[in-house]
N, C-alpha and C positions, 0 to 999 in steps of 0.2 A: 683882364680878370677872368676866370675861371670858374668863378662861385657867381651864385646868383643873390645879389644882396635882398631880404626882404622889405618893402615897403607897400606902401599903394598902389604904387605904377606899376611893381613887380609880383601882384598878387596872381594875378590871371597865369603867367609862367611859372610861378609856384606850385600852383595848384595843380597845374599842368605837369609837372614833375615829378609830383609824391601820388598821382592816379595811374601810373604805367607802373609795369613790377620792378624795375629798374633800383638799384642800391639808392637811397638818399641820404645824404650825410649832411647834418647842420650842425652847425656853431655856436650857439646860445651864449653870445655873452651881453655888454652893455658901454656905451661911448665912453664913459670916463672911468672905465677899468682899465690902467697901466696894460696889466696882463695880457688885458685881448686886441688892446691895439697893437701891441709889437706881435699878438699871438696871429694877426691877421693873415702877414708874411708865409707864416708857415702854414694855414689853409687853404693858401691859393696854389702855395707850392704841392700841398698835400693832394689837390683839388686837379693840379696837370697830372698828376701821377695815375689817377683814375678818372681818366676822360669817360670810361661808360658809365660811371654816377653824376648822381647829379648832389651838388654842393650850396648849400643855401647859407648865407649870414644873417642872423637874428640878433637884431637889437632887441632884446626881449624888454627892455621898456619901454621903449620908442614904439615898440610894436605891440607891444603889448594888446589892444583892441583886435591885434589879429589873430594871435597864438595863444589867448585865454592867459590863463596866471598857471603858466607851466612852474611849479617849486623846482627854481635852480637854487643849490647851497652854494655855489662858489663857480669861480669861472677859470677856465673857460669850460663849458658843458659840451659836450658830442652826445647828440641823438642819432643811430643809426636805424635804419627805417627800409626793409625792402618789402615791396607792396602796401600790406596792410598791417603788415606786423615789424612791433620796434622791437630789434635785435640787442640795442644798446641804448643806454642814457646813463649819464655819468660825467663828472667833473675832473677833466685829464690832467695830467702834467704837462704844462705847455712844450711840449716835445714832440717834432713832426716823425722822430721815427718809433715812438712809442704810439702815434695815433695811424702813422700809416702798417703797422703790425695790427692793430685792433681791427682797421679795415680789411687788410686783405683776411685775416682770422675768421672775421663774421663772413665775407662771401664766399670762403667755401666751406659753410655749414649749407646742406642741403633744404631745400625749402620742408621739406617735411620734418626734419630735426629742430627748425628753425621755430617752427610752428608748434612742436612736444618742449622747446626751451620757453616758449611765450610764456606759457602757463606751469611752470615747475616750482614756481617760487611765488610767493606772494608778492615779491618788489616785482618781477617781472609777471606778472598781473595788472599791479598797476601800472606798468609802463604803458602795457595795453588798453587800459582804461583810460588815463589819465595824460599821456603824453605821444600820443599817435595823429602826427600831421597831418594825415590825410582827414580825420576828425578834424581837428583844429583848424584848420585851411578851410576845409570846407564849410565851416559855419561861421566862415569872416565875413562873406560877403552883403 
C-alpha cells in the first residue's frame, strides 16, 4: 500500500503528513460505495506515481470523529492539500488519469500563485475554512 489509510492507530502519521509542506492527497469516500471500493485500485496506483506526496484514505464515516463533517456530495472526493493551503476538493471521475493530471496541474502552481488561488473565489475560501486537514487532524486528538 502506498496511501496511508485513516483511522486511530494511523492518526499520529496523519497528522505527521499534512504538518510538513509536502503535497497531500486524500480520498474521501465511504465502505459501502461500489465506486470507491474499486476506485481504491486506482489511488494506490495514483499514489506510486507520486511517492513525494503523501496519500491518505478517508472513510469519512467511519472517521468521521476525526475529519469533523467535511460536506462531501458524491464520491469519490480528492482534497488536495500542500502545507496549509487546500489547492483542491472536489468529487472526480473515477479515472486515475484524469486524477493524476489534476495532481501533477496543482504542483506546479507556485506556492505564491497557490496561495492568490486560495482566496479568489468564495468556494475556494471555504475550502480554506472548512476543509483544510491540517485543521481537521489537528483537533482530533
Amino acid at each position: 500500500m502506498h496511501s496511508l489509510t485513516l483511522d486511530s492507530s494511523t492518526l499520529d502519521a496523519a497528522v505527521a503528513a499534512v504538518h510538513d509542506d509536502a503535497w497531500t492527497v486524500a480520498c474521501l469516500c465511504a465502505a459501502w460505495c461500489g465506486t470507491c471500493a474499486t476506485y481504491r485500485a486506482t489511488f494506490e496506483s495514483l499514489a506510486a506515481r507520486h511517492p513525494d506526496k503523501h496519500f491518505i484514505w478517508i472513510d469519512i464515516e467511519d472517521q468521521a470523529h476525526l475529519v469533523g463533517d467535511l460536506d462531501v456530495d458524491n464520491f469519490p472526493t480528492l482534497l488536495l492539500q500542500r502545507g496549509d493551503t487546500v489547492a483542491f476538493f472536489g468529487t472526480m471521475v473515477p479515472d486515475g488519469g484524469v486524477a493524476d493530471r489534476l495532481v501533477q496541474a496543482q504542483a506546479e502552481i507556485a506556492p505564491t500563485e497557490l496561495a492568490r488561488l486560495a482566496q479568489s473565489s468564495e468556494e475556494r475560501r471555504m475550502w480554506q475554512r472548512d476543509c483544510n486537514l491540517r485543521v481537521l487532524l489537528g483537533g482530533a486528538g
